[in-house]
C-alpha positions in Angstrom: -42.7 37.1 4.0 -46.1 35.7 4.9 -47.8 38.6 3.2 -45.5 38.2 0.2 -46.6 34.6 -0.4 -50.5 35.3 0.2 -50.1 38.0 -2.2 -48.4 35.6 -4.8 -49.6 32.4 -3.8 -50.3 31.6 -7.4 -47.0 32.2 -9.1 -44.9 30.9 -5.9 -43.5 27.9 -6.9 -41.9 27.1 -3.5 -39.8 28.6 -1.1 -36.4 28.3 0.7 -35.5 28.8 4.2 -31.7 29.5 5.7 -29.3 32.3 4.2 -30.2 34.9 2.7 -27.2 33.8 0.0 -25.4 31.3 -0.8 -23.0 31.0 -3.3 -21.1 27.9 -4.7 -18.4 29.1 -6.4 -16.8 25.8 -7.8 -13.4 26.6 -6.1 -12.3 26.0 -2.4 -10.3 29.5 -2.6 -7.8 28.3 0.4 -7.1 25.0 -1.4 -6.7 26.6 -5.3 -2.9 27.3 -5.0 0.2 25.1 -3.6 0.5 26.6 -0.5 -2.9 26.1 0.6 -3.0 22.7 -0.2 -0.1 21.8 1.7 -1.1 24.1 4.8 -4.3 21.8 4.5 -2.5 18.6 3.8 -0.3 19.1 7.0 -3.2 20.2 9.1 -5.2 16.7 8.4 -2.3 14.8 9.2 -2.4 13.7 5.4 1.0 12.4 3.8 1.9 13.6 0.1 2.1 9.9 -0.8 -1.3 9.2 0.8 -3.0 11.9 -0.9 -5.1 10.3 -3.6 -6.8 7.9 -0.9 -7.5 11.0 1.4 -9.3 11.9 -1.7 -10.9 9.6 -3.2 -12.6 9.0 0.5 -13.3 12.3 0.6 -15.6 12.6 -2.8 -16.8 9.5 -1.3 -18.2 10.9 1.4 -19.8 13.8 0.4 -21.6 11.8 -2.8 -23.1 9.5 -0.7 -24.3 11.9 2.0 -25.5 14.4 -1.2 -27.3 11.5 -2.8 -28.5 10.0 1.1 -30.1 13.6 1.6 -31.6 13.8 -2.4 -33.5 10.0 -1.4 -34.6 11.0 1.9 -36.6 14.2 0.6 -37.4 12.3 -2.3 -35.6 14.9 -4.9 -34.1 13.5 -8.1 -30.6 12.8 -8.6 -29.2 14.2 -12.3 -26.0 14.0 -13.7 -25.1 16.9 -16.1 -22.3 16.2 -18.0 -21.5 19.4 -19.2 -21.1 22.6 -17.4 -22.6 25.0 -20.6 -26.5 24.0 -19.4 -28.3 26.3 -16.6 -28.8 25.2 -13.6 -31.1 27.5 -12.5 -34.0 26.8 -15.3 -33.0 22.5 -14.6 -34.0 23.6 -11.2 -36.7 25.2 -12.3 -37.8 22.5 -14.4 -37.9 20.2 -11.5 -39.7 22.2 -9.9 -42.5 22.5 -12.4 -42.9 18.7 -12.9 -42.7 18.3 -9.0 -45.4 20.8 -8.4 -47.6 18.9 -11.5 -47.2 15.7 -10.3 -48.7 16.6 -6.8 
């Protein structure tokens, strides 16, 4: 990898570190159908009735740790509010402006 990034040094933009993959795939598989939900529902001690507060502190949860992480490396926050744009060349668009700011 180290020889890779010597060789390209100039057109390396940055690098990641961790899996070799990762894949979000918008769906928690186990938890798309009735069944699952339940299994899960019944496993986290979760009551039907209670189910949009289990939620709602849920999404909670995970935005403000997303958006605690974001501010700590300093990486902007953008709402897209539409699925249709690319991620990938937003990404890289960060990137770019990161790397000409510095």
């Amino acid at each position: 990898m180290e020889e890779f990034l010597s060789k390209h040094a100039d057109a390396v933009i940055g690098t990641l570190s961790g899996f070799d993959r990762l894949v979000f795939r918008e769906t928690l598989r186990l938890l798309a159908h009735c069944a699952g939900m339940m299994r899960y529902l019944w496993a986290a001690g979760v009551l039907l009735k209670d189910f949009a507060a289990h939620a709602e502190g849920l999404t909670r949860r995970l935005k403000e740790a997303s958006e605690g992480r974001a501010q700590e490396t300093g990486r902007p926050i953008r709402y897209l509010t539409s699925s249709a744009p690319r991620k990938e060349q937003i990404a890289r668009e960060i990137a770019r402006t990161d790397r000409i700011e510095e």
